[in-house]
C-alpha positions in Angstrom: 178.1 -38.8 -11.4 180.7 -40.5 -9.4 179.9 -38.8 -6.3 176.7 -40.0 -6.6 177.9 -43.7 -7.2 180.5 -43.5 -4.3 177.3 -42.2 -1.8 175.0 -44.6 -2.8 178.1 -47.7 -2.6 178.5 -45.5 0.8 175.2 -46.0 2.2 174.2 -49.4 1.2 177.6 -51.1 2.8 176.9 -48.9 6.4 173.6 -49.9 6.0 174.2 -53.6 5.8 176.6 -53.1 8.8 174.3 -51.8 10.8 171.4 -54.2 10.2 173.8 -57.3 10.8 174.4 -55.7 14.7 174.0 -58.3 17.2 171.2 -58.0 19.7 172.1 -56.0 23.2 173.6 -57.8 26.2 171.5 -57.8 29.7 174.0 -55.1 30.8 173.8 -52.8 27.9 169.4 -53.3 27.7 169.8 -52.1 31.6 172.1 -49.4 30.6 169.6 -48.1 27.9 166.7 -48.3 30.0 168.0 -46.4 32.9 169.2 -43.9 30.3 165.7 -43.4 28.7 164.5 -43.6 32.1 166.3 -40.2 32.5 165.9 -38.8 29.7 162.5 -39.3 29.9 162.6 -37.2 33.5 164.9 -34.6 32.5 162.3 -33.8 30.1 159.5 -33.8 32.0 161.4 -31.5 35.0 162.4 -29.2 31.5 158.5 -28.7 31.2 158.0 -27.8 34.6 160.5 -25.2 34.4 159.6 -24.1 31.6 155.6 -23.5 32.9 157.1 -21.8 35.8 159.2 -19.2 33.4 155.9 -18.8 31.5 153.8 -18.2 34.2 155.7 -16.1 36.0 155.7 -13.8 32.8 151.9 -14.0 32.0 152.3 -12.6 35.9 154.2 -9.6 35.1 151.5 -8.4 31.9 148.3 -9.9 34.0 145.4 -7.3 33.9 144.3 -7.2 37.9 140.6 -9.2 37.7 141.7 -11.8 35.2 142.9 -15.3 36.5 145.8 -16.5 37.4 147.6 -18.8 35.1 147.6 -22.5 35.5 149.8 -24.0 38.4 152.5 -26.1 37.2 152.6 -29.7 38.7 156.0 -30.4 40.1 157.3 -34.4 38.0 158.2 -36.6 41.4 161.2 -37.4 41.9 163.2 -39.6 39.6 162.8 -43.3 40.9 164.9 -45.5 38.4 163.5 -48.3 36.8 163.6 -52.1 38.1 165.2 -54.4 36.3 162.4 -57.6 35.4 164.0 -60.4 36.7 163.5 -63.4 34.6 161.4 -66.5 36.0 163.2 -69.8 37.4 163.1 -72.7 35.1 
């Protein structure tokens, strides 16, 4: 029982920490976006990869007469974002 106490104290102090965070500085929102920006691409460059593994094994076990597999579109090439710049008063 006072496990469950000391966990539930636990988690509503964090949580109240964490909702009381103060909102993200120019720098830091620029930061994030170029890091979603990446992440974004590294997964998109994962997919291509991975449809090139996978086709080149539905090669190897293709009966002669069916079709090929699907070509895999190549993601251009990672162009990070702008930053918005805000509008003279």
């Amino acid at each position: 029982m006072k496990k469950i106490i000391a966990f539930t104290l636990c988690a509503f102090t964090s949580a109240s920490i964490f909702a009381a965070l103060p909102p993200l500085t120019p720098e830091a929102q620029e930061a994030k976006t170029l890091a979603d920006a990446k992440t974004a691409y590294a997964g998109r460059v994962g997919a291509f990869q991975l449809c090139q593994a996978i086709n080149k094994v539905a090669d190897q076990y293709r009966v002669p007469g069916t079709p090929a597999p699907a070509a895999c579109t190549a993601p251009p090439p990672f162009v990070a974002p702008t930053a918005a710049t805000p509008a003279a008063k």
